[in-house]
C-alpha positions, 0 to 999 in steps of 0.5 A: 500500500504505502510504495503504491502511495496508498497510504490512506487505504491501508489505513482504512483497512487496517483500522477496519481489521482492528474493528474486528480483533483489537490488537496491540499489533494493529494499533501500533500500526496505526499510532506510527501511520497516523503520525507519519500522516499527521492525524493526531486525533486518530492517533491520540484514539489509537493509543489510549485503546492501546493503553487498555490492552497494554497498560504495562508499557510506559511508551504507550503513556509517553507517546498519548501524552505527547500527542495531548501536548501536540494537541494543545490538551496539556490537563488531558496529557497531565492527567495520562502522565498521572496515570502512568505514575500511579501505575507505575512509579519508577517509570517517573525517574528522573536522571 
């Protein structure tokens, strides 16, 4: 799809497949298709239902924040960064 310039429609067909059978795989996928497209919006929605299935990876946490921030919706990326430190104290280290 993408060296055909069809970005879009892997897009599509990759979020419909996810519809289907949420995978971590596929959002994944499509957080990095998202951002490689700058559609945030969908990419901050891909990331927080990879944090559902995930929650134990902090880079899901880090990335929706980012986007938050991006987004101009600091309180909502304050509010993931809470979260993450709630679940996982260490991750909030500063070195």
């Amino acid at each position: 799809y993408q060296m055909a310039g069809r970005t879009q429609d892997y897009a599509n067909n990759l979020a419909k497949l996810n519809e289907l059978q949420s995978s971590a795989e596929n959002l994944r996928k499509l957080s990095d298709l998202y951002n490689s497209t700058k559609e945030y919006d969908k990419q901050e929605k891909a990331l927080a239902e990879l944090i559902k299935l995930e929650p134990e990876n902090t880079k899901n946490y880090i990335d929706r924040a980012q986007i938050l921030i991006l987004l101009g919706r600091n309180d909502e990326a304050g509010q993931v960064i809470e979260e993450l430190r709630q679940k996982n104290p260490d991750a909030m280290t500063y070195e």
